[in-house]
PyMOL commands that place a pseudoatom at each C-alpha (Angstrom):
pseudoatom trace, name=CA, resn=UNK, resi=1, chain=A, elem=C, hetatm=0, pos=[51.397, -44.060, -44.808]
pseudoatom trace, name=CA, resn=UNK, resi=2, chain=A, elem=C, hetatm=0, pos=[52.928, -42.203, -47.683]
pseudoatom trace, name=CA, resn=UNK, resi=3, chain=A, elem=C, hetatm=0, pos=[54.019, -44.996, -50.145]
pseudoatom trace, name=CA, resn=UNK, resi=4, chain=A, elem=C, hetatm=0, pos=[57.086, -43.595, -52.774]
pseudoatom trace, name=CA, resn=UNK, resi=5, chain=A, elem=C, hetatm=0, pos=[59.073, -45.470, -55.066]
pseudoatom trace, name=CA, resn=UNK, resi=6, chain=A, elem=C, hetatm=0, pos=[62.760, -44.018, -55.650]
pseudoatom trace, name=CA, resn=UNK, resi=7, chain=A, elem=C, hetatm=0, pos=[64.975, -44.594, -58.556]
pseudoatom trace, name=CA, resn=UNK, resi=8, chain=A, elem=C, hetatm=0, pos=[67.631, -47.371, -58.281]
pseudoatom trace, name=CA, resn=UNK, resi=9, chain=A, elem=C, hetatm=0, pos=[70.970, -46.325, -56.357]
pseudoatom trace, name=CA, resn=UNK, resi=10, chain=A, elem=C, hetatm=0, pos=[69.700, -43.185, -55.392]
pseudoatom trace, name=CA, resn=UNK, resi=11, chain=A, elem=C, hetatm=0, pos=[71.891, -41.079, -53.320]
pseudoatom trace, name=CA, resn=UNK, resi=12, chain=A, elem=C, hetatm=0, pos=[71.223, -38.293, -51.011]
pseudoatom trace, name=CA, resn=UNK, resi=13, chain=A, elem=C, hetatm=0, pos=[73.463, -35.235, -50.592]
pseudoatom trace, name=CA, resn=UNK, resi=14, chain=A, elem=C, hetatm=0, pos=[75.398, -34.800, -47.311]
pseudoatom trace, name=CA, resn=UNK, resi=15, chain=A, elem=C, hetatm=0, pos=[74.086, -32.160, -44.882]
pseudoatom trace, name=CA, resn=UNK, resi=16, chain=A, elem=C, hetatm=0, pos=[77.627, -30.206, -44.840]
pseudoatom trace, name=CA, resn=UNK, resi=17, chain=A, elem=C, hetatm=0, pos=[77.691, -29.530, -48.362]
pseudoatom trace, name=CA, resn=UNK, resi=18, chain=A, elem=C, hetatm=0, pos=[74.151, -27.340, -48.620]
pseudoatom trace, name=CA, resn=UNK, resi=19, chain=A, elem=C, hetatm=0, pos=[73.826, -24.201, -48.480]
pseudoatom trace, name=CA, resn=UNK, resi=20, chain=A, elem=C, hetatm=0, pos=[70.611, -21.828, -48.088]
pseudoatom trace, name=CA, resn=UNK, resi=21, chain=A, elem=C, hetatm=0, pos=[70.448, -18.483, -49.477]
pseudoatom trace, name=CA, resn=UNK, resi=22, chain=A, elem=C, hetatm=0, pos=[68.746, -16.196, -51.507]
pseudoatom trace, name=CA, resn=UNK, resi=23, chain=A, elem=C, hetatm=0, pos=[69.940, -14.778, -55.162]
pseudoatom trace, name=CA, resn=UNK, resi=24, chain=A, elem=C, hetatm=0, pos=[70.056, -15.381, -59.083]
pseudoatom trace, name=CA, resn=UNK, resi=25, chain=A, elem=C, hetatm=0, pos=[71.333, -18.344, -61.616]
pseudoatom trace, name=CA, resn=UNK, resi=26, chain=A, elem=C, hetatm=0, pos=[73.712, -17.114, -64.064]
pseudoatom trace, name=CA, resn=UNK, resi=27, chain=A, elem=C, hetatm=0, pos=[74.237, -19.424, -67.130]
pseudoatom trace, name=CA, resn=UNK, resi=28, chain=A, elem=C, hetatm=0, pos=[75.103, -19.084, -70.792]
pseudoatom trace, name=CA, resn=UNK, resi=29, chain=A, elem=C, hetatm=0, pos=[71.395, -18.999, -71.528]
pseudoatom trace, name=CA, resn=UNK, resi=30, chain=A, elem=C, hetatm=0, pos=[70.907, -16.020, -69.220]
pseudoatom trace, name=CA, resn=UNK, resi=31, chain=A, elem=C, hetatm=0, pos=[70.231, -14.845, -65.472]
pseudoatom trace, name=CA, resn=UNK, resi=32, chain=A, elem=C, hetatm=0, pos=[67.402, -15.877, -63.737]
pseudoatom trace, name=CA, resn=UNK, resi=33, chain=A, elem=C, hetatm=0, pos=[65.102, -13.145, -61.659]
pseudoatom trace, name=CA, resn=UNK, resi=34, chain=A, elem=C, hetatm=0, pos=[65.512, -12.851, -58.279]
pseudoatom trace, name=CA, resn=UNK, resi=35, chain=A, elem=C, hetatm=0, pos=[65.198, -16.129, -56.147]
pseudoatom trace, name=CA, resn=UNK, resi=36, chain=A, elem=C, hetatm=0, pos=[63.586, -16.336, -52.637]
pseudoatom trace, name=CA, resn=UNK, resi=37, chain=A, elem=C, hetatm=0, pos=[65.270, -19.438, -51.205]
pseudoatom trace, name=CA, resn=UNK, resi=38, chain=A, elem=C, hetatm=0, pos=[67.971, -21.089, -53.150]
pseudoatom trace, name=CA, resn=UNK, resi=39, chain=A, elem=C, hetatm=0, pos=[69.498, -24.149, -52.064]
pseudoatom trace, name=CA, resn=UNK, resi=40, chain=A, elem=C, hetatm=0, pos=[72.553, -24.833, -53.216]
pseudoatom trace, name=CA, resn=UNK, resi=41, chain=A, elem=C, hetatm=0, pos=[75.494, -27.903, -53.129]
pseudoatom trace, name=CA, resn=UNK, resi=42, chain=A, elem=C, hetatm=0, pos=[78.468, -26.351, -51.641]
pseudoatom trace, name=CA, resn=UNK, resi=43, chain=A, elem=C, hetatm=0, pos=[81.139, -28.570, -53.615]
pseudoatom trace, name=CA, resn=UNK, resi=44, chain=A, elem=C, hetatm=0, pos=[80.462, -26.666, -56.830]
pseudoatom trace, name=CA, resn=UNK, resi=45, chain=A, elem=C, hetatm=0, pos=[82.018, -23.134, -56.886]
pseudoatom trace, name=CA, resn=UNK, resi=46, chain=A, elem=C, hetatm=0, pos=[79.900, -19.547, -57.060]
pseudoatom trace, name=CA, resn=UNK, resi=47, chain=A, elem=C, hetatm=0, pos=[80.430, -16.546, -58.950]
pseudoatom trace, name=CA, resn=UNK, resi=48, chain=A, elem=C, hetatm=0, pos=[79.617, -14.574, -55.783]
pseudoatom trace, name=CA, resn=UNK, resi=49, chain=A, elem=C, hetatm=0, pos=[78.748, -14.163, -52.095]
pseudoatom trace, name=CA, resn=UNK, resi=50, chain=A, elem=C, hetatm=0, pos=[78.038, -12.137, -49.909]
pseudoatom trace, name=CA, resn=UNK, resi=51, chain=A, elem=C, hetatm=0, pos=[76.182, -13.419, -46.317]
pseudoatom trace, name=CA, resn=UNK, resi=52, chain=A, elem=C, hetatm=0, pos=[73.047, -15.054, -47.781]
pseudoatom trace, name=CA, resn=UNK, resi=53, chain=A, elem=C, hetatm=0, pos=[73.271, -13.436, -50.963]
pseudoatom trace, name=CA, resn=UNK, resi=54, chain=A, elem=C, hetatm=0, pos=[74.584, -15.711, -53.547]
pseudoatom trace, name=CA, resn=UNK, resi=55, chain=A, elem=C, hetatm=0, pos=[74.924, -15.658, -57.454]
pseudoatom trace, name=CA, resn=UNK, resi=56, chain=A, elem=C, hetatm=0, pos=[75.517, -18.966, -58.368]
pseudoatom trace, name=CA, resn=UNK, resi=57, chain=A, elem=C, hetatm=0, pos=[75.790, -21.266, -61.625]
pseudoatom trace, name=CA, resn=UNK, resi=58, chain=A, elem=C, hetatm=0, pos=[73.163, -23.644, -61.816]
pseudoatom trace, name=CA, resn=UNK, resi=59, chain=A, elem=C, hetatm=0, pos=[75.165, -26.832, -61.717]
pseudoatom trace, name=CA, resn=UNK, resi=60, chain=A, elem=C, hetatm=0, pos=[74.955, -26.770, -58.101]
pseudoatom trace, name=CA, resn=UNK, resi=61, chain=A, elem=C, hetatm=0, pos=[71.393, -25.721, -57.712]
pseudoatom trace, name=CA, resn=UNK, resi=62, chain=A, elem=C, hetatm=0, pos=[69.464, -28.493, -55.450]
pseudoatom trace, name=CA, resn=UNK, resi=63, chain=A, elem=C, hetatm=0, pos=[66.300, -26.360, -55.028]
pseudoatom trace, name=CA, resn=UNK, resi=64, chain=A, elem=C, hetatm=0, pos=[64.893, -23.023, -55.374]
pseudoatom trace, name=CA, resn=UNK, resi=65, chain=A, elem=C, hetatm=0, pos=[61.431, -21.945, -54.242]
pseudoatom trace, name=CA, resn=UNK, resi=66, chain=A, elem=C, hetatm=0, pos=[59.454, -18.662, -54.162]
pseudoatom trace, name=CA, resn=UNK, resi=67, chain=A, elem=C, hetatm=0, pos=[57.832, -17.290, -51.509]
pseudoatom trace, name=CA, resn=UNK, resi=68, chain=A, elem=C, hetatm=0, pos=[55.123, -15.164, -50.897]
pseudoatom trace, name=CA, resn=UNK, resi=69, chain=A, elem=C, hetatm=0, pos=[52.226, -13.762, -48.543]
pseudoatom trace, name=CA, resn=UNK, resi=70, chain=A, elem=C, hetatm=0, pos=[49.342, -14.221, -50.455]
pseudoatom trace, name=CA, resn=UNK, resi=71, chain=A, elem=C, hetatm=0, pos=[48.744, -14.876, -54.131]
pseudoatom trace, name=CA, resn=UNK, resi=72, chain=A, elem=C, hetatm=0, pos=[45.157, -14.445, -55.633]
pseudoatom trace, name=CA, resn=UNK, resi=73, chain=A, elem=C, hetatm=0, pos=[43.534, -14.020, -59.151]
pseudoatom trace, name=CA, resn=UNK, resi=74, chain=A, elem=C, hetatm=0, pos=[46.393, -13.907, -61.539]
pseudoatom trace, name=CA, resn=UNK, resi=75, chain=A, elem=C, hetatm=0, pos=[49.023, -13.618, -59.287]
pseudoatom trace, name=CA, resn=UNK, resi=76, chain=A, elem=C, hetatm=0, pos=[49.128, -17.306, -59.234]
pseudoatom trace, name=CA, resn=UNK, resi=77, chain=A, elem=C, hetatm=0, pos=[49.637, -17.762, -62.809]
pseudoatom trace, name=CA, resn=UNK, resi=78, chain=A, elem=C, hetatm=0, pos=[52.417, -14.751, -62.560]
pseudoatom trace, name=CA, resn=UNK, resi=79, chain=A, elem=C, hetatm=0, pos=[53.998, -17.094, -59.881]
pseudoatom trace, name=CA, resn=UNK, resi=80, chain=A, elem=C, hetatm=0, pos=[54.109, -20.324, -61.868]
pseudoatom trace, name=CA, resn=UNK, resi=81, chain=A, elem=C, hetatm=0, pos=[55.258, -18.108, -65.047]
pseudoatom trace, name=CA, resn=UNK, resi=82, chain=A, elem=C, hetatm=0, pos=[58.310, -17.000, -62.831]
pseudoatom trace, name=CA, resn=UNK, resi=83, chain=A, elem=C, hetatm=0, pos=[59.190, -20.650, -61.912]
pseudoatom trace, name=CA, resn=UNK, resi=84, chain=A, elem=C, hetatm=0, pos=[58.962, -21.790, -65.161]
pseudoatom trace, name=CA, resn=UNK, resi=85, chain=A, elem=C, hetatm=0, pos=[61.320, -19.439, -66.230]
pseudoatom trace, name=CA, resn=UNK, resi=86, chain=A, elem=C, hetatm=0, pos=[63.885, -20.410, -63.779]
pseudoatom trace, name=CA, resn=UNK, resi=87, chain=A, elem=C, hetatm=0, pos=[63.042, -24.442, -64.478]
pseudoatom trace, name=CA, resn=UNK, resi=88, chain=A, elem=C, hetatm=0, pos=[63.270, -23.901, -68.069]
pseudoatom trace, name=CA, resn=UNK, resi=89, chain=A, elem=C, hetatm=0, pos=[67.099, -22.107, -67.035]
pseudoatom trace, name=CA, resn=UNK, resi=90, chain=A, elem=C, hetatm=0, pos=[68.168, -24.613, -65.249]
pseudoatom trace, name=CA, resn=UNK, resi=91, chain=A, elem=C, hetatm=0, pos=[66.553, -27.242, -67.772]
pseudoatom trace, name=CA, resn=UNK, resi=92, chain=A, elem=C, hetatm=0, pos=[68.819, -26.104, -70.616]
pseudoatom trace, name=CA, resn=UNK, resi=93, chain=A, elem=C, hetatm=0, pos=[71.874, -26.930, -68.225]
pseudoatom trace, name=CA, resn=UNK, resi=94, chain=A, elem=C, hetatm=0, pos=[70.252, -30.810, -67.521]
pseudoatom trace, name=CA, resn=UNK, resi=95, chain=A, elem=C, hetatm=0, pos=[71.139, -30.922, -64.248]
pseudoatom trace, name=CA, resn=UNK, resi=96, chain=A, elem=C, hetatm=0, pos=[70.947, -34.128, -62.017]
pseudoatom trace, name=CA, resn=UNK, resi=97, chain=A, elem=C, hetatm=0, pos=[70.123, -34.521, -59.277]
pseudoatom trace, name=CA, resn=UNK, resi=98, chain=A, elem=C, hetatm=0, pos=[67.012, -32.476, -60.768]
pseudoatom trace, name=CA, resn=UNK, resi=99, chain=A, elem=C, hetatm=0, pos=[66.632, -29.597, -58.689]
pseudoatom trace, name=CA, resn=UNK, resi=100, chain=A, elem=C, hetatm=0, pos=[63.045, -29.056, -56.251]
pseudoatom trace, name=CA, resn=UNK, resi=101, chain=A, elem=C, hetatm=0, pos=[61.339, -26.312, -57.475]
pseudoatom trace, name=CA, resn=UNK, resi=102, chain=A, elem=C, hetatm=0, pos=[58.309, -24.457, -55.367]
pseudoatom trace, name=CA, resn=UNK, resi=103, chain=A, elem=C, hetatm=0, pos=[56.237, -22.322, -54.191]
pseudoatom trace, name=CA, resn=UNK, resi=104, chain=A, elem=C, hetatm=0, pos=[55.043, -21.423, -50.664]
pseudoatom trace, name=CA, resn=UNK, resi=105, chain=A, elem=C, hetatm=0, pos=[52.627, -18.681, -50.188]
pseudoatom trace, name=CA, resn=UNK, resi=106, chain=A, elem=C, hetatm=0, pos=[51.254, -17.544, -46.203]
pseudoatom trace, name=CA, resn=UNK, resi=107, chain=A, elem=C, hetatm=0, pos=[47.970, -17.534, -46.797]
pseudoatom trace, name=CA, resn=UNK, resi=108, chain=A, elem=C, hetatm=0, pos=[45.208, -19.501, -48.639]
pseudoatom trace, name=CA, resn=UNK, resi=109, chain=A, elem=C, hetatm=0, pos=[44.503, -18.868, -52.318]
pseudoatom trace, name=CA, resn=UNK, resi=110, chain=A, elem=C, hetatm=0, pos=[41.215, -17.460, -53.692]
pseudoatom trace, name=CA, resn=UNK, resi=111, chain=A, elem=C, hetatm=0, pos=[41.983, -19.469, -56.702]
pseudoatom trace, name=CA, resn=UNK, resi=112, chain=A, elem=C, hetatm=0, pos=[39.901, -23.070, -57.214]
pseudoatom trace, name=CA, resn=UNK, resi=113, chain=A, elem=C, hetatm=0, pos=[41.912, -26.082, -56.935]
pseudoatom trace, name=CA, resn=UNK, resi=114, chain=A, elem=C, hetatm=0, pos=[41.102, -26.452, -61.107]
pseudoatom trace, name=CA, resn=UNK, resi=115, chain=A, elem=C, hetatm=0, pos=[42.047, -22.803, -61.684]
pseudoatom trace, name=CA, resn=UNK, resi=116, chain=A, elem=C, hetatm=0, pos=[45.725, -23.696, -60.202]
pseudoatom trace, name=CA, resn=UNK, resi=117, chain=A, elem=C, hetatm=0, pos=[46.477, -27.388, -62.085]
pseudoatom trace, name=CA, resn=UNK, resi=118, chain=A, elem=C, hetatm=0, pos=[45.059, -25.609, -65.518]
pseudoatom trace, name=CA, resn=UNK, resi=119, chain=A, elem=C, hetatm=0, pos=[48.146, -23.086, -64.573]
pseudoatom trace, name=CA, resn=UNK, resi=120, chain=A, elem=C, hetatm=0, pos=[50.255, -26.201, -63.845]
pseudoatom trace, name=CA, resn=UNK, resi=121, chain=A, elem=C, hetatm=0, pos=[49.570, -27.429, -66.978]
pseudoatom trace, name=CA, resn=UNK, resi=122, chain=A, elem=C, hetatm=0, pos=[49.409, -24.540, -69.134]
pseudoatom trace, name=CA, resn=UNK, resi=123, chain=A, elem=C, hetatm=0, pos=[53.135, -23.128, -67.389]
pseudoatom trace, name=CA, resn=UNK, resi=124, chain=A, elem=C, hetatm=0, pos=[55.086, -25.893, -67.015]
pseudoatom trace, name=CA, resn=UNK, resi=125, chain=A, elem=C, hetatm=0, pos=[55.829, -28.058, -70.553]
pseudoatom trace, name=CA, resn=UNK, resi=126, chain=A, elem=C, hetatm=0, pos=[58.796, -28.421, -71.634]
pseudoatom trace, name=CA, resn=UNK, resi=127, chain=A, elem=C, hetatm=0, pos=[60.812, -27.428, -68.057]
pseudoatom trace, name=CA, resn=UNK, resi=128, chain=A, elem=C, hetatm=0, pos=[61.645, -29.690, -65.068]
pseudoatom trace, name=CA, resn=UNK, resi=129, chain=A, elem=C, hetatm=0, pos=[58.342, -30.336, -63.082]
pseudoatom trace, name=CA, resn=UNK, resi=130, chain=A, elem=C, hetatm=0, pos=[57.557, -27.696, -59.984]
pseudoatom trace, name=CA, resn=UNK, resi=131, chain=A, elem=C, hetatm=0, pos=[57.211, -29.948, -57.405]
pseudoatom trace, name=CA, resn=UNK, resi=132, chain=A, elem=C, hetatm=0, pos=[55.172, -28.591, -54.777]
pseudoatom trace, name=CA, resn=UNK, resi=133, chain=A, elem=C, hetatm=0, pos=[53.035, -25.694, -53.783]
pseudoatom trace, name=CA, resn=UNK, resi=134, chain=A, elem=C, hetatm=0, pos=[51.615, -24.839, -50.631]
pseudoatom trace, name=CA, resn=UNK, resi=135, chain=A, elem=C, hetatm=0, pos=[48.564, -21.944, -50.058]
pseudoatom trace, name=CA, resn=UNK, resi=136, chain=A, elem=C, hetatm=0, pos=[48.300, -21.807, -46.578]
pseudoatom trace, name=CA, resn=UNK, resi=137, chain=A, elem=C, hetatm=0, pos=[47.670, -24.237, -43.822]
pseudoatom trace, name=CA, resn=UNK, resi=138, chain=A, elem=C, hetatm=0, pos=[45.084, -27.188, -46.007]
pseudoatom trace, name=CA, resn=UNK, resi=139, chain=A, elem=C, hetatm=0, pos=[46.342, -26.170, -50.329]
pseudoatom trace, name=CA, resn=UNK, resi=140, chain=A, elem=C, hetatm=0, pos=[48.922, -28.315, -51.349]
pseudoatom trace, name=CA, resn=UNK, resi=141, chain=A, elem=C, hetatm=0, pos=[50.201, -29.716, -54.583]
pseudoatom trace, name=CA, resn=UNK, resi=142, chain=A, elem=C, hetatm=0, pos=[52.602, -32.297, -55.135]
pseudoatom trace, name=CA, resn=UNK, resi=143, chain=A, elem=C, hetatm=0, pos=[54.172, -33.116, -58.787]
pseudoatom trace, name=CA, resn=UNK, resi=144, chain=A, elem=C, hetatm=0, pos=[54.333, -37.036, -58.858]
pseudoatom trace, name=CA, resn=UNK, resi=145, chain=A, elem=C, hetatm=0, pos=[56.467, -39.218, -61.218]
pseudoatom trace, name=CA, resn=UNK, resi=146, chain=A, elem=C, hetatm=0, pos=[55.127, -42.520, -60.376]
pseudoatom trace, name=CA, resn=UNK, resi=147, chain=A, elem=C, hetatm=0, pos=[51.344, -43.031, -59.550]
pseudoatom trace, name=CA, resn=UNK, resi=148, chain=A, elem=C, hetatm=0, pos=[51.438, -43.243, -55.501]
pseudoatom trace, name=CA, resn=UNK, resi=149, chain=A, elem=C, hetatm=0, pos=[48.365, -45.031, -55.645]
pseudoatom trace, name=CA, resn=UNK, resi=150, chain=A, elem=C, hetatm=0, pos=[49.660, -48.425, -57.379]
pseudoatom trace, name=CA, resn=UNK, resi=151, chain=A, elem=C, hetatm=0, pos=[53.608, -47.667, -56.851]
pseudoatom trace, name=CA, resn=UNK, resi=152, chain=A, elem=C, hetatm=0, pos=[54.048, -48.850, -60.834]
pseudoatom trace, name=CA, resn=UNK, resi=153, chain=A, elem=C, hetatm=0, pos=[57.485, -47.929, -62.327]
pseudoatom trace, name=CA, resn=UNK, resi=154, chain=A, elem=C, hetatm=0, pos=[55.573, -46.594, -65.068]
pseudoatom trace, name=CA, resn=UNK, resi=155, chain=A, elem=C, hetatm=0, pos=[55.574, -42.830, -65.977]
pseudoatom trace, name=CA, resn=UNK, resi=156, chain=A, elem=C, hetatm=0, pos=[52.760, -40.899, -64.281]
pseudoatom trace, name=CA, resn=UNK, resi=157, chain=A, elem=C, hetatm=0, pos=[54.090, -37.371, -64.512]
pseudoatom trace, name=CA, resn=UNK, resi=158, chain=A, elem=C, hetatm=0, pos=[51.084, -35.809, -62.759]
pseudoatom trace, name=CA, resn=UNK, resi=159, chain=A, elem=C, hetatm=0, pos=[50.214, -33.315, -60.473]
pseudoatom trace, name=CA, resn=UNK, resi=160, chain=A, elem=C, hetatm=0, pos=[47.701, -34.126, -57.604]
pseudoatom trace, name=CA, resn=UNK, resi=161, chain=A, elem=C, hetatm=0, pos=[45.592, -30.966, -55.368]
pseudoatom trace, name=CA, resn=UNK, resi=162, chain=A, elem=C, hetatm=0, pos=[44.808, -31.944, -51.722]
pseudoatom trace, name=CA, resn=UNK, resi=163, chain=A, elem=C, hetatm=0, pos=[42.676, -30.490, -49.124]
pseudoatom trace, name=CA, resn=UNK, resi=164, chain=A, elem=C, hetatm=0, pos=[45.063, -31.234, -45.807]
pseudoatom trace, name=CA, resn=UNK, resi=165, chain=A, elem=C, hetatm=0, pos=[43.817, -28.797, -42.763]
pseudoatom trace, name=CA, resn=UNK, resi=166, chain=A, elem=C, hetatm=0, pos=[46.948, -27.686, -40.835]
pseudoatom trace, name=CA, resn=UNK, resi=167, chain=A, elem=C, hetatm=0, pos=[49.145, -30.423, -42.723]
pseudoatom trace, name=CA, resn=UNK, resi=168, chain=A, elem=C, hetatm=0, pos=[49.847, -29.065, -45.729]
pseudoatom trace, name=CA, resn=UNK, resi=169, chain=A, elem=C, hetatm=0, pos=[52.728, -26.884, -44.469]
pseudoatom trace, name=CA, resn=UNK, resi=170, chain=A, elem=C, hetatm=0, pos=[54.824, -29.983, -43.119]
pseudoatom trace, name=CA, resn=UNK, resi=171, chain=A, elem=C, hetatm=0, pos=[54.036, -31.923, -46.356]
pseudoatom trace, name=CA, resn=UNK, resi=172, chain=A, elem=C, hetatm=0, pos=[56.002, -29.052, -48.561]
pseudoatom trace, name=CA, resn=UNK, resi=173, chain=A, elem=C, hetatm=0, pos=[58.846, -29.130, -46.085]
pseudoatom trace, name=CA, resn=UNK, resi=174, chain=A, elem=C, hetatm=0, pos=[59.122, -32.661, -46.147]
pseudoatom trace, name=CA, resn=UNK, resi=175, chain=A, elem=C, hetatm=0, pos=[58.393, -33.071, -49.180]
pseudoatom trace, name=CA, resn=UNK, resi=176, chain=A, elem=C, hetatm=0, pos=[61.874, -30.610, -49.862]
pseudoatom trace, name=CA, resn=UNK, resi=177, chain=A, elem=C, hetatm=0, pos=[63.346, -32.716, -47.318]
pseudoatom trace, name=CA, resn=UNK, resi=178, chain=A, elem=C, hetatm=0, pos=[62.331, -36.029, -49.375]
pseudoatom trace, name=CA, resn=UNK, resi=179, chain=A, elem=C, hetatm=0, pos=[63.698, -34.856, -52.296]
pseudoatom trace, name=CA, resn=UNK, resi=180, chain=A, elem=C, hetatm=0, pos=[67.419, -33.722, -51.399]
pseudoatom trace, name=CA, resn=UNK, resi=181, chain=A, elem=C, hetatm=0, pos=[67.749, -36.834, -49.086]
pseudoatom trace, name=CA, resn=UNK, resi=182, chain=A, elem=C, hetatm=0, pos=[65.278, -39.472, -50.631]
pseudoatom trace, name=CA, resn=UNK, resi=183, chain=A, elem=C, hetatm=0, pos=[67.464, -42.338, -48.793]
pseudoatom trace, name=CA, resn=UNK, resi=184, chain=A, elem=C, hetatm=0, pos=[66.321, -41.066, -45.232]
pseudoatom trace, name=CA, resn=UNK, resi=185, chain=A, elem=C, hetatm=0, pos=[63.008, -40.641, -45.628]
pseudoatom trace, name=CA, resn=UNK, resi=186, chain=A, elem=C, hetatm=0, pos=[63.034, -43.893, -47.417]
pseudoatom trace, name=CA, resn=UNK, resi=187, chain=A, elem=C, hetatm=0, pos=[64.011, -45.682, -44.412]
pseudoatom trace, name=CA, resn=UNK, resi=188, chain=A, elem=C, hetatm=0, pos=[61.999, -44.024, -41.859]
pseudoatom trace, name=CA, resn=UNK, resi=189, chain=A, elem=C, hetatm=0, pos=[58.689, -42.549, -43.723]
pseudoatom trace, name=CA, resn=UNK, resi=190, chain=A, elem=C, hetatm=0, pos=[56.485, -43.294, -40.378]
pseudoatom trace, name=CA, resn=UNK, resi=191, chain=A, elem=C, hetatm=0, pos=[58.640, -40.275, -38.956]
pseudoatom trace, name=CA, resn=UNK, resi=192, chain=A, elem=C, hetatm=0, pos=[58.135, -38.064, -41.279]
pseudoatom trace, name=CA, resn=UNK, resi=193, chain=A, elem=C, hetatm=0, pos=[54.580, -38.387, -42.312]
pseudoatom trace, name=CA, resn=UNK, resi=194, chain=A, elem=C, hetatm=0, pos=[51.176, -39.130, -41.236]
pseudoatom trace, name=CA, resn=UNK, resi=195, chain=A, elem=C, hetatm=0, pos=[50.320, -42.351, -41.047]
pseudoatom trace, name=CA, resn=UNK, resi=196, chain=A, elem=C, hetatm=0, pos=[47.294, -41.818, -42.615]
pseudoatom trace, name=CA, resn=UNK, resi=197, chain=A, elem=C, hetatm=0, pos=[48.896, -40.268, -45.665]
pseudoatom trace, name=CA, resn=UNK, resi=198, chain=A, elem=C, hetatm=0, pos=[47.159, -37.273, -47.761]
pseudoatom trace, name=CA, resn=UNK, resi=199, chain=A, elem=C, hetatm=0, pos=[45.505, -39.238, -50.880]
pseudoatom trace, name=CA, resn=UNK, resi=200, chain=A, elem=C, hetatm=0, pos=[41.810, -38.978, -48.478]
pseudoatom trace, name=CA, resn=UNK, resi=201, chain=A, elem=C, hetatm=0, pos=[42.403, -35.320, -49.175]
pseudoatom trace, name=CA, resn=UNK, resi=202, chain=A, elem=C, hetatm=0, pos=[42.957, -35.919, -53.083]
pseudoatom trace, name=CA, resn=UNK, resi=203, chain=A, elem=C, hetatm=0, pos=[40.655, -32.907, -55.672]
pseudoatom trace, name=CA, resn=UNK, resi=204, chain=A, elem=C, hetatm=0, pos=[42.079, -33.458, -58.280]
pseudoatom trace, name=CA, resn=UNK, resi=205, chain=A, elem=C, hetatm=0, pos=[44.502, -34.352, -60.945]
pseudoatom trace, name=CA, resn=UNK, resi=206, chain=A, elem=C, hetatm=0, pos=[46.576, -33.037, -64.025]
pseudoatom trace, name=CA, resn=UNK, resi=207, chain=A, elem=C, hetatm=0, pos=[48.966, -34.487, -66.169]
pseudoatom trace, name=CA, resn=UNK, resi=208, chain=A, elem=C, hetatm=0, pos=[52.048, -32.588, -67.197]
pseudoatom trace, name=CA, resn=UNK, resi=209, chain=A, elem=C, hetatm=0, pos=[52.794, -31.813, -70.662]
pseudoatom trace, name=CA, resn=UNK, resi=210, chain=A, elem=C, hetatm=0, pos=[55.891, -33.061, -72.077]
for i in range(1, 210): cmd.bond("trace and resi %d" % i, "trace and resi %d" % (i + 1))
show_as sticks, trace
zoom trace
C-alpha cells in the first residue's frame, strides 16, 4: 500500500471551485508559454476567458501539466526546460498550496531512466519540484518530499523512476488527484492505489537541487 505522510492541517480544495482549461500565467515577472492543462481555483479572479481558454494570474494556479505524444532524445530535456520555466514563474509569486506540475507523454520514451533524473536534476533547482511524469503505460516519476520508504518527517526532496506495466498512467492521475485533495486520499488510500504499491518497481533515484 502506498504509505504518504501529509503536512499538519492540511486542507483540500472543494470540487466546485476548480476549473480545467488550457492557456498562459501572466504575472509581473512575465507570461508563461502556452499551457496544456491548467488547473485552476475558481475563487481567485482571471484576466480572461473564453470556453477552455483561460489567461489567468498565478495565485490561483493548482496545477499545470504538459502534454504530449511522444518525447525522445532531447525532446525530453526541451520538456522539463519548459516546466521549469513555468515553476520558476509561479515560484517568484510563492504560491501555497504549491501548485502540481507535470508531464504526460502517450507513448514510451527512448530515453534511459538515468538520462531523464540527470534532466530532473540538471532543470529543476531553484523552482517548485515537477511532480510527476508519465512515458507511456510502465515510465513514471514521482517527486517525493518525505522518504516513502521510512515515512520520516525529515526532508528527502527526491525524485524516484519506476518500471509499473499498465499502472503508471493511474499513478500520475492519482497522484494529481492526491495532491489537490491530500485529505481524501488520506483516508481511503486502499481505493486509490494498489495494494501492492510501486516501490518493487523502484530504478532509481535523484535528489533535487535546492
Amino acid at each position: 500500500m502506498e504509505r504518504k505522510r501529509y503536512p499538519k492541517n492540511t486542507k483540500g480544495i472543494s470540487a466546485k471551485l476548480l476549473s480545467v482549461g488550457s492557456g498562459f500565467v501572466i504575472s509581473p515577472d512575465g507570461t508563461s508559454s502556452q499551457i496544456d492543462i491548467l488547473v485552476l481555483d475558481e475563487s481567485t479572479p482571471v484576466f480572461f476567458r473564453d470556453g477552455d481558454f483561460i489567461v489567468a494570474p498565478p495565485d490561483g494556479v493548482r496545477a499545470t501539466i504538459e502534454v504530449k505524444t511522444r518525447l525522445s532524445g532531447s525532446e525530453v530535456g526541451d520538456a522539463l526546460g519548459k516546466l521549469q520555466k513555468i515553476s520558476q514563474l509561479l515560484r517568484r509569486r510563492c504560491i501555497h498550496p504549491r501548485p502540481f506540475i507535470g508531464l504526460f507523454a502517450y507513448e514510451q520514451s527512448t530515453q534511459n531512466y538515468n538520462v531523464v533524473l540527470n534532466s530532473l536534476e540538471e532543470q529543476n533547482a531553484g523552482a517548485y519540484p515537477i511532480n510527476a511524469l508519465c512515458f507511456g503505460n510502465s515510465q513514471f516519476y514521482r517527486f517525493w518530499e518525505y522518504d516513502p520508504a521510512t515515512m520520516a518527517r525529515l526532508p528527502y526532496d527526491s525524485w524516484h523512476a519506476y518500471d509499473l506495466p499498465d499502472l503508471a498512467p493511474g499513478y500520475f492521475i492519482h497522484n494529481l488527484v492526491e495532491h489537490l485533495y491530500p485529505q481524501i486520499l488520506e483516508r481511503a488510500q486502499q481505493m486509490w492505489y494498489p495494494a501492492k504499491g510501486k516501490e518493487d518497481g523502484l530504478l532509481g533515484i535523484r535528489k533535487k537541487r535546492q
